[in-house]
Backbone bond lengths (Angstrom), bond angles and torsions (degrees), N, CA, C in turn:
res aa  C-N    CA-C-N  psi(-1)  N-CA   C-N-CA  omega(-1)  CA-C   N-CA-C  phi
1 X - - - 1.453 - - 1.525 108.27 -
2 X 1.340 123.78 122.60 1.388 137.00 174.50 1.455 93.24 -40.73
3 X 1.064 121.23 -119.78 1.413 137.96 165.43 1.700 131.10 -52.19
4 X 1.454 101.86 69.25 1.757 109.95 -160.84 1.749 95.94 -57.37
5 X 1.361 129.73 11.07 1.186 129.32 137.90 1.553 147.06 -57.98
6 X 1.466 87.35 -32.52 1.737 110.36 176.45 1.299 101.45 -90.20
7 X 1.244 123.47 144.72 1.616 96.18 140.59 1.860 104.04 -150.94
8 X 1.315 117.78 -155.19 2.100 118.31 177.59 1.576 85.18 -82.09
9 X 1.646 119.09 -55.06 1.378 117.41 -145.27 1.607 99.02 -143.43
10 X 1.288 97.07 145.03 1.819 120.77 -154.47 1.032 94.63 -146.44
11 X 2.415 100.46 113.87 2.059 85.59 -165.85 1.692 70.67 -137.25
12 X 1.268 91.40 134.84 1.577 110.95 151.23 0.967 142.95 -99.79
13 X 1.559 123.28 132.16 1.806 126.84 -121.83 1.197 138.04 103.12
14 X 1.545 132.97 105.52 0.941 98.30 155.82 1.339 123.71 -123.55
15 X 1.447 119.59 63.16 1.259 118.84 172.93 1.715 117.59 -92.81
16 X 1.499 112.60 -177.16 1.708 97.80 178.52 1.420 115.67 10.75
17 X 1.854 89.72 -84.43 1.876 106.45 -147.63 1.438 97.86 -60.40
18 X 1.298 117.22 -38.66 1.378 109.02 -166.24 1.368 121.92 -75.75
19 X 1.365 114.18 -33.46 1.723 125.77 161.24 1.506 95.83 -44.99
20 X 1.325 126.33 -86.01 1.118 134.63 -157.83 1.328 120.52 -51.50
21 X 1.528 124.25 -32.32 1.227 124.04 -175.99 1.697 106.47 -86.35
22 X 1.499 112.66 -30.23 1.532 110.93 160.86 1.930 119.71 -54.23
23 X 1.288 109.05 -38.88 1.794 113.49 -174.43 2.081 81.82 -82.57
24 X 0.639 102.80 -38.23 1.970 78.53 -163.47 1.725 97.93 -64.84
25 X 1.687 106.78 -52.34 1.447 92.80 -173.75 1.639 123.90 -62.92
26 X 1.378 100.92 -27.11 1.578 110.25 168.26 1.727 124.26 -42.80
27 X 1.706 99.06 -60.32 1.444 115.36 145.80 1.604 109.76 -13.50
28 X 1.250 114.89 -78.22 1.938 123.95 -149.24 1.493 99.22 -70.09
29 X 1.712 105.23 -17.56 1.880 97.12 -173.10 1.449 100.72 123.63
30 X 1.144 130.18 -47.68 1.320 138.96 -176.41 1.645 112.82 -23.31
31 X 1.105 112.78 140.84 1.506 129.07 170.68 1.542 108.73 -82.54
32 X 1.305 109.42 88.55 1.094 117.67 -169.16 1.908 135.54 -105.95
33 X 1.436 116.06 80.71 1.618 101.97 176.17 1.764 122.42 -110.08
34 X 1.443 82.06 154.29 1.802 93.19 -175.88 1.695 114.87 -111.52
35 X 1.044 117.81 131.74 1.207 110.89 -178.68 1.640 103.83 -118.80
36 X 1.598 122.13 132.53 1.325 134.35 164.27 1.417 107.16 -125.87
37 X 1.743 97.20 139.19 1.519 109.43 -174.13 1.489 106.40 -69.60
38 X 1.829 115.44 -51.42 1.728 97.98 168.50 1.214 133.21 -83.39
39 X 1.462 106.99 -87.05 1.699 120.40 173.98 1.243 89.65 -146.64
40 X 1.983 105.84 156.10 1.255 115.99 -159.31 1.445 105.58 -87.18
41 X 1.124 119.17 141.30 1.436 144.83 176.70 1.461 98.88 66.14
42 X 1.623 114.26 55.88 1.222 124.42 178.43 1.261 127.64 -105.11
43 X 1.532 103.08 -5.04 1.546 121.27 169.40 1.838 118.87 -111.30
44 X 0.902 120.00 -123.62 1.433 118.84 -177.68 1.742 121.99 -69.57
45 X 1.496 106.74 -53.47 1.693 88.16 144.53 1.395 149.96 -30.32
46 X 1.902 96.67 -21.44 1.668 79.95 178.15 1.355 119.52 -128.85
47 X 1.790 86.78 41.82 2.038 100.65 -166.09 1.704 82.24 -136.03
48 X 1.015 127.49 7.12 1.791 103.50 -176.84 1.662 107.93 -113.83
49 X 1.392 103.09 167.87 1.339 117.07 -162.54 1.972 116.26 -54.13
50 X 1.460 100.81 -20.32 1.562 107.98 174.73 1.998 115.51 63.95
51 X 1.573 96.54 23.29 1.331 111.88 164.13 1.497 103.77 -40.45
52 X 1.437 121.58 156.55 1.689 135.92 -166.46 1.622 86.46 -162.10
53 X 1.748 96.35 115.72 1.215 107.48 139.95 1.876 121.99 108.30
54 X 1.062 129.17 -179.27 1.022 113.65 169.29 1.600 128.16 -145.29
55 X 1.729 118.84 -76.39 1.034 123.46 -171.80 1.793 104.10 -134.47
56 X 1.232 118.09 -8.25 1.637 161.75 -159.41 1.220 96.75 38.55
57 X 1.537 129.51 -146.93 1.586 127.54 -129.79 1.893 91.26 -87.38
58 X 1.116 116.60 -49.26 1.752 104.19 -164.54 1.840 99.84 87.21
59 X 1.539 86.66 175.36 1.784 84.94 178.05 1.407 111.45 -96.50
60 X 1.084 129.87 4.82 1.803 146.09 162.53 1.349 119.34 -141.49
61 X 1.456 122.29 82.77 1.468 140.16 174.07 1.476 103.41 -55.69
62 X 1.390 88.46 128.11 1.900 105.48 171.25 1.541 95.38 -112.28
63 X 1.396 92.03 -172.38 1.691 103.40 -163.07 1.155 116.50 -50.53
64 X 2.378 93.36 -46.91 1.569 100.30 168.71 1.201 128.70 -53.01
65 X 1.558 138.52 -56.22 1.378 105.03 152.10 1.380 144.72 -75.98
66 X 1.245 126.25 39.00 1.627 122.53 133.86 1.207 106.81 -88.74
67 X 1.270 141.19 -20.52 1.574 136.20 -174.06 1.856 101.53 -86.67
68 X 1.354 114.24 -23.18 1.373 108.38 -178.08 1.623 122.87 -111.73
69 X 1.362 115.56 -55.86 1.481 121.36 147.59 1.730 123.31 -52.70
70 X 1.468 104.91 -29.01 1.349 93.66 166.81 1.553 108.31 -79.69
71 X 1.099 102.99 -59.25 2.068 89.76 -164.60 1.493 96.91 -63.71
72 X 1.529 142.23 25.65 1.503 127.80 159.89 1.639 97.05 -94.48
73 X 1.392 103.39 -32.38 2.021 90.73 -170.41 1.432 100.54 -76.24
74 X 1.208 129.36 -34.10 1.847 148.25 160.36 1.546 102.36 -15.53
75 X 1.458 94.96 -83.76 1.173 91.62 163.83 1.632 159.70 -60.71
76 X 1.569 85.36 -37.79 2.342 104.20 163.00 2.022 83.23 -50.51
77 X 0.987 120.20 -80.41 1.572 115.32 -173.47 1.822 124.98 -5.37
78 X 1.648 85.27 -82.78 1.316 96.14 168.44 1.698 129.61 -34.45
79 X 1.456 88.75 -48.67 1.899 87.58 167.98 1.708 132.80 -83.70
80 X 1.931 97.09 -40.71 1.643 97.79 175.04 1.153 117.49 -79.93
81 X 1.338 121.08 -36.37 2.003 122.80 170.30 1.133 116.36 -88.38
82 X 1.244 123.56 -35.61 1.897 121.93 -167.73 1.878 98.80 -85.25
83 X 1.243 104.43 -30.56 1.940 97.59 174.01 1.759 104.08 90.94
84 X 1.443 106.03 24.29 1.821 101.97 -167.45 1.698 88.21 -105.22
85 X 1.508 100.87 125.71 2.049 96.69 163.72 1.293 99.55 -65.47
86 X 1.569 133.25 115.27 1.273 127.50 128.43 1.368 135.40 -85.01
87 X 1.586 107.83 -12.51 1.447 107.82 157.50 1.886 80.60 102.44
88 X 1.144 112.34 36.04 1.535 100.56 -174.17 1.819 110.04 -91.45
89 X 1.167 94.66 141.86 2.003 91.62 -178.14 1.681 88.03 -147.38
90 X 1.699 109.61 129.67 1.277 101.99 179.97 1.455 103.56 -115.75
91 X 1.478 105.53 81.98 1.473 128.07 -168.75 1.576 102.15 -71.79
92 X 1.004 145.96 1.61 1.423 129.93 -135.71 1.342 145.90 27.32
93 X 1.437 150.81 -161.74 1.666 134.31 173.49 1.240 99.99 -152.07
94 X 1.518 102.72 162.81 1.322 122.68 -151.09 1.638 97.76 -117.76
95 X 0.972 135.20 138.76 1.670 123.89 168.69 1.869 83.91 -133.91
96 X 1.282 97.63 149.77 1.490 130.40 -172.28 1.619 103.84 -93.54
97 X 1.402 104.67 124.90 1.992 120.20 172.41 1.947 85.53 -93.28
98 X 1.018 110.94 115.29 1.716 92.79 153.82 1.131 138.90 -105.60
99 X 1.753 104.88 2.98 1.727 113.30 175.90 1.373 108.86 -112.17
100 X 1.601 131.14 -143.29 1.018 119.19 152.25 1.795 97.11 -124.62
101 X 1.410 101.49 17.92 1.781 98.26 -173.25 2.074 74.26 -87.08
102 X 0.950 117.26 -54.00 1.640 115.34 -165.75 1.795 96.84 -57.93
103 X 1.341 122.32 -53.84 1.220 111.96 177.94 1.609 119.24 -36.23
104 X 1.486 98.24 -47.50 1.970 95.41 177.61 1.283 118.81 -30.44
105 X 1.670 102.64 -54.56 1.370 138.34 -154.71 1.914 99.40 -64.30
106 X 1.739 98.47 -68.77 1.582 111.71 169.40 1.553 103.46 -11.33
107 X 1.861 103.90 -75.37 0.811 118.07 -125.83 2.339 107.47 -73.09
108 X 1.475 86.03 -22.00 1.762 121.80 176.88 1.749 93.57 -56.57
109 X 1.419 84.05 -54.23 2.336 88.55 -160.30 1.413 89.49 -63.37
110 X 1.462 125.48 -57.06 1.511 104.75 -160.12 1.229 127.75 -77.87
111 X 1.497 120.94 10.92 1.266 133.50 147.25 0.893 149.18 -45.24
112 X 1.853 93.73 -69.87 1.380 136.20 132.56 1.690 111.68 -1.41
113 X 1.586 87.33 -76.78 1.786 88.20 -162.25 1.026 120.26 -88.38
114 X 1.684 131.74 0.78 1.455 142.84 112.12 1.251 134.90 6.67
115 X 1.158 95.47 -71.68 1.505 114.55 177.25 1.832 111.20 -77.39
116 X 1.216 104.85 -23.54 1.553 105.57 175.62 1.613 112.14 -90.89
117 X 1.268 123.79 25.86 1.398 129.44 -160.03 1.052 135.73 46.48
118 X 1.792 131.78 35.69 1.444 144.76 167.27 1.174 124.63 -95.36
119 X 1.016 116.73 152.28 1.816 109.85 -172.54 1.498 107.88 -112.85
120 X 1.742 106.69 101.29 1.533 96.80 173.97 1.871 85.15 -137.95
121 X 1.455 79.28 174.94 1.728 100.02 168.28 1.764 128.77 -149.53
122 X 0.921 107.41 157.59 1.408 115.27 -173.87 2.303 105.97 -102.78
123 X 1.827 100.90 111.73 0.917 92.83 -174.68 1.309 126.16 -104.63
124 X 1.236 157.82 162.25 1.397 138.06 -179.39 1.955 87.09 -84.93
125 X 1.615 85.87 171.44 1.793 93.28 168.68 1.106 106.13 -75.68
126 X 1.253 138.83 -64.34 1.500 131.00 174.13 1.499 124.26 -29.90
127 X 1.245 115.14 -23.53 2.156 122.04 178.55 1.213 84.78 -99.45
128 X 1.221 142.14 -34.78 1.455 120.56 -172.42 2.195 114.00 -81.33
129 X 1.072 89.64 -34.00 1.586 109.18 -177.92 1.737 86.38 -69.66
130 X 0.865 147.53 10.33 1.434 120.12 -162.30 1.540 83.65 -122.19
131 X 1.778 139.49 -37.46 1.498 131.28 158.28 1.866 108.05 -78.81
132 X 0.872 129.08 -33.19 1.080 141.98 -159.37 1.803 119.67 -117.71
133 X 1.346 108.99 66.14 1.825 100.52 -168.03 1.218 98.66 -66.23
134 X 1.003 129.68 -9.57 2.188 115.61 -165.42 1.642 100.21 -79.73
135 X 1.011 113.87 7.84 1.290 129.11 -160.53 1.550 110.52 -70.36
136 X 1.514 160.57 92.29 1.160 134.28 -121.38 1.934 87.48 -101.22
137 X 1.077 90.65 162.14 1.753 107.58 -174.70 1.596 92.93 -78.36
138 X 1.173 113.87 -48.10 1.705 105.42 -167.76 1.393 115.64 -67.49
139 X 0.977 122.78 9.49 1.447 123.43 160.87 1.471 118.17 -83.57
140 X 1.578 90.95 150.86 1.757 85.37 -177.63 1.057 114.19 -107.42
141 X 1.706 122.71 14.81 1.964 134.80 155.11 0.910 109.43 173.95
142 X 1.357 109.93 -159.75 1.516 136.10 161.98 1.077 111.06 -130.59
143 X 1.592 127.69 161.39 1.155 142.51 127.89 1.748 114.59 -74.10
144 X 1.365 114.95 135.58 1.640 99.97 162.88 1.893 87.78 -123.51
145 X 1.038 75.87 167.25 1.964 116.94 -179.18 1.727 106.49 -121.95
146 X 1.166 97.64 77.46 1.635 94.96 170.19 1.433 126.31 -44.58
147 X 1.147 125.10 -41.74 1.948 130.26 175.05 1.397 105.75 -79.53
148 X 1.526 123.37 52.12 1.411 110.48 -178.12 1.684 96.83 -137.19
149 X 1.028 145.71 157.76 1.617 155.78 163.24 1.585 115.34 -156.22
150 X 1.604 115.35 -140.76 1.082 120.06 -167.86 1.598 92.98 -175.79
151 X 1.701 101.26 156.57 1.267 100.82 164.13 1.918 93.64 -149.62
152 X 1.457 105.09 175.23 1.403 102.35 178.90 1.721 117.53 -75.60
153 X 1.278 119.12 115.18 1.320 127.34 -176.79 1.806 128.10 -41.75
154 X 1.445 90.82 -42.04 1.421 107.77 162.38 1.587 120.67 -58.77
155 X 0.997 104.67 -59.09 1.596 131.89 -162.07 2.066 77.29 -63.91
156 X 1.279 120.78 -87.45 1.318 111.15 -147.03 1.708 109.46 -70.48
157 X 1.348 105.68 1.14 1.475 96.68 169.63 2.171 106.71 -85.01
158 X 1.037 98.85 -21.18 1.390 76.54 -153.37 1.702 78.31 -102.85
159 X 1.480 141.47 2.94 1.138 117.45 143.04 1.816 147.08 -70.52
160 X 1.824 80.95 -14.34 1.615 105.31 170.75 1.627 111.06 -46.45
161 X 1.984 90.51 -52.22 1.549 88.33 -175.23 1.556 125.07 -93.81
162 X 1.357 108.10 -0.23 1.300 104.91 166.54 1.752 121.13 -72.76
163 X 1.666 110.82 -22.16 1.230 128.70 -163.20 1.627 77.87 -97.81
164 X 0.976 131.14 4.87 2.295 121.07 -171.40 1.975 79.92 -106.82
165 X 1.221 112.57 -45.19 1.699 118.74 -159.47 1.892 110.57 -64.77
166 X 1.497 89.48 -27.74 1.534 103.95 -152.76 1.510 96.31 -82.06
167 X 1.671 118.39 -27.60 1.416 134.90 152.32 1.118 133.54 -42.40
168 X 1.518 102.97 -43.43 1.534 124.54 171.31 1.422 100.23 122.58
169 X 1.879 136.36 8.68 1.585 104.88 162.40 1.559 117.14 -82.45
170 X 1.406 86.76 163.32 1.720 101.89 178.71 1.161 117.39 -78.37
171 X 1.512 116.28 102.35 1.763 112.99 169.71 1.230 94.59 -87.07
172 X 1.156 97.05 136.18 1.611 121.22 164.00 1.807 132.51 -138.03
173 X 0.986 99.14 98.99 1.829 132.96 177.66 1.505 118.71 -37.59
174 X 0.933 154.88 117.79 1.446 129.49 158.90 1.690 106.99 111.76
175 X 1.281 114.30 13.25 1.379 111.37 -164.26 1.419 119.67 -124.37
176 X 1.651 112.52 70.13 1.447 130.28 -164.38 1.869 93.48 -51.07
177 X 1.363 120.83 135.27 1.579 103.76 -176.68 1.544 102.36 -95.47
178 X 1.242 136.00 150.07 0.913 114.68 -170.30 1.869 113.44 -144.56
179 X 1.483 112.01 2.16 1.421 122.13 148.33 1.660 108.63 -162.62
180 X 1.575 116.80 158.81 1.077 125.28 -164.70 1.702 98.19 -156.56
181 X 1.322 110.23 126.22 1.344 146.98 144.13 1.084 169.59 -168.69
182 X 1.020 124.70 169.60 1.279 110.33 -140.52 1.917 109.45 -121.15
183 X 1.928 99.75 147.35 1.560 108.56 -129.35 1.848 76.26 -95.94
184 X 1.100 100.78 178.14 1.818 127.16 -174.06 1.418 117.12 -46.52
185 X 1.971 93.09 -48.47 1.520 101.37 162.75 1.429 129.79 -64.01
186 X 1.545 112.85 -12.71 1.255 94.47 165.10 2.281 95.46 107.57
187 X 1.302 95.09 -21.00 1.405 106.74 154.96 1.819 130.85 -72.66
188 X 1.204 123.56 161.19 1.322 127.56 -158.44 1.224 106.06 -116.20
189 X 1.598 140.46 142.32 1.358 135.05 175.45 1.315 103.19 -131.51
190 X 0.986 142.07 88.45 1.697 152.00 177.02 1.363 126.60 -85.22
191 X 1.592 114.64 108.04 1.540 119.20 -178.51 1.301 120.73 -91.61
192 X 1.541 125.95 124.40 1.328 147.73 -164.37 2.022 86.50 -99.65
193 X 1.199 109.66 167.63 1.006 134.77 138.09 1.421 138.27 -51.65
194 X 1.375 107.90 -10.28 1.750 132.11 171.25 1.392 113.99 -155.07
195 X 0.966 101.75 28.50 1.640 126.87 140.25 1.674 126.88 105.18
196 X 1.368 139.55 -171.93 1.038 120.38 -169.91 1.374 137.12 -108.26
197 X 0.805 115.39 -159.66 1.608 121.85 -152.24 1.727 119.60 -139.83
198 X 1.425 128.49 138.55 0.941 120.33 156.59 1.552 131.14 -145.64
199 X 1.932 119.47 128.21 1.127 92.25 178.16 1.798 112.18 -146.54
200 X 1.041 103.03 -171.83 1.607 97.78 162.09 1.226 136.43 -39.11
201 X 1.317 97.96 -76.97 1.629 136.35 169.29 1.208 119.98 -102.41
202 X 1.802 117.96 129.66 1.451 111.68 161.91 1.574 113.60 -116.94
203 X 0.878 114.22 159.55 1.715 142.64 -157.04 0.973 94.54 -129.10
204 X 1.807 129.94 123.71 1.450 134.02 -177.69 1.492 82.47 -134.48
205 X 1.349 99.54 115.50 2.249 121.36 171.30 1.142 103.61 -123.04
206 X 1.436 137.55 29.04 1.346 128.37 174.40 1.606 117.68 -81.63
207 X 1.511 119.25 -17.71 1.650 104.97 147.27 1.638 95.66 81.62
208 X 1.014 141.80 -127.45 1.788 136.36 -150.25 2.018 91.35 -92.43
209 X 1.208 122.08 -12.23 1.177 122.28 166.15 1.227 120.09 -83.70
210 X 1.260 150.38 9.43 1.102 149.68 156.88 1.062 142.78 -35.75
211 X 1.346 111.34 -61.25 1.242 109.78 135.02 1.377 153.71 3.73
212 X 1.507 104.96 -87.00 1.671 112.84 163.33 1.594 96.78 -70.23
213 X 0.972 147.89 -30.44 1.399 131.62 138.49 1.596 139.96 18.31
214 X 1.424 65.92 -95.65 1.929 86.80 179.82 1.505 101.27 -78.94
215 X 1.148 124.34 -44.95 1.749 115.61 172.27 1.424 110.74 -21.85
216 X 1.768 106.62 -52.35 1.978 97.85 175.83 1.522 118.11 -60.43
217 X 1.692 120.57 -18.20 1.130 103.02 177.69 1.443 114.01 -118.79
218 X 1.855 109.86 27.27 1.011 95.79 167.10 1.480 141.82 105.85
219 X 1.434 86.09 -11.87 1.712 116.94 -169.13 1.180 94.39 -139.30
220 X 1.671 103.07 164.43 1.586 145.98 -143.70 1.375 96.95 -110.90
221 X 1.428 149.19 93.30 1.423 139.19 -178.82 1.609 95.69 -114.76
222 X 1.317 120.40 109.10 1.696 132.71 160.95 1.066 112.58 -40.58
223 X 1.620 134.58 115.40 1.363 129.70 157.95 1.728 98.76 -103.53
224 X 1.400 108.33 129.00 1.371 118.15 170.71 1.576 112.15 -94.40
């Protein structure tokens, strides 16, 4: 980047979304920098369970699966082609029947989503106890979800942005933001604590910070 001051797109965050949305736009060509006030995947990205996946494609994919089967192949990527340990295993998941009034139910959905082209199954406790002993007896099954795993949360956030850097965007560490606005053209000029910024587009990934966020620009962003 000529001026790792300038850039197309100026995203704040760098957890998950913001790693990730820096390596995809990096991908397209984009002039791409990220600014995080601590270290990346230093907040909630790099304390959660790192669940992958959902129900996978079906025989007519909606958004939800591109948002869920896609970010599981997203990720298989990152580790079997890109060469990054994220610690990824696409074990599938287990969700717990604990009656047999819910078993009815189990047994309806995974039919259900059968017939809609998903791959799940209905397990007794005993087939599940046989990979899985922690498995409690008083249950009356599982469901598994074959297109489901995990990888380490830490690990694939901060390879997002090493794989955004290796492109050529600017991660940048240490950069509490601390006003943002935006110029006539319709461009953004954003002041860090070590100084400023300018770009096209801004990208706000700050996630339960939002809030104090948008206060710099002014606006009302709902955290539920």
């Amino acid at each position: 980047m000529a001026n790792s001051n300038e850039s197309d797109v100026l995203i704040i965050g760098g957890g998950i979304c913001g790693a990730a949305t820096a390596f995809h736009l990096a991908q397209l060509g984009e002039r791409v920098t990220l600014l995080e006030r601590g270290e990346i995947a230093g907040e909630a990205s790099g304390v959660n369970a790192g669940g992958l996946g959902g129900l996978g494609w079906g025989h007519n994919p909606d958004l939800e699966s591109h948002l869920t089967a896609g970010s599981f192949e997203i990720f298989k990527t990152l580790q079997l082609d890109m060469g990054y340990d994220i610690e990824f295993h696409a074990s599938g998941g287990l969700q717990a029947v604990h009656t047999g009034q819910q078993w009815d139910w189990a047994r309806d959905r995974v039919l259900r989503l059968r017939s809609e082209g998903y791959q799940a199954e209905l397990l007794t406790t005993r087939e599940v106890r046989a990979f899985e002993p922690e498995a409690s007896e008083s249950l009356a099954g599982f469901m598994f979800m074959v297109n489901r795993g995990r990888a380490n949360p830490t690990k694939a956030t901060v390879a997002f942005s090493e794989a955004a850097a290796a492109l050529g965007a600017g991660i940048k560490t240490g950069h509490d933001v601390q006003a943002m606005t935006q110029q006539q053209d319709g461009s953004w000029r954003v002041r860090s604590g070590r100084g400023e910024f300018q770009a096209n587009t801004l990208v706000l990934a700050v996630g339960a910070w939002s809030k104090p966020v948008g206060d710099l620009l002014g606006i009302q962003i709902p955290i539920v």
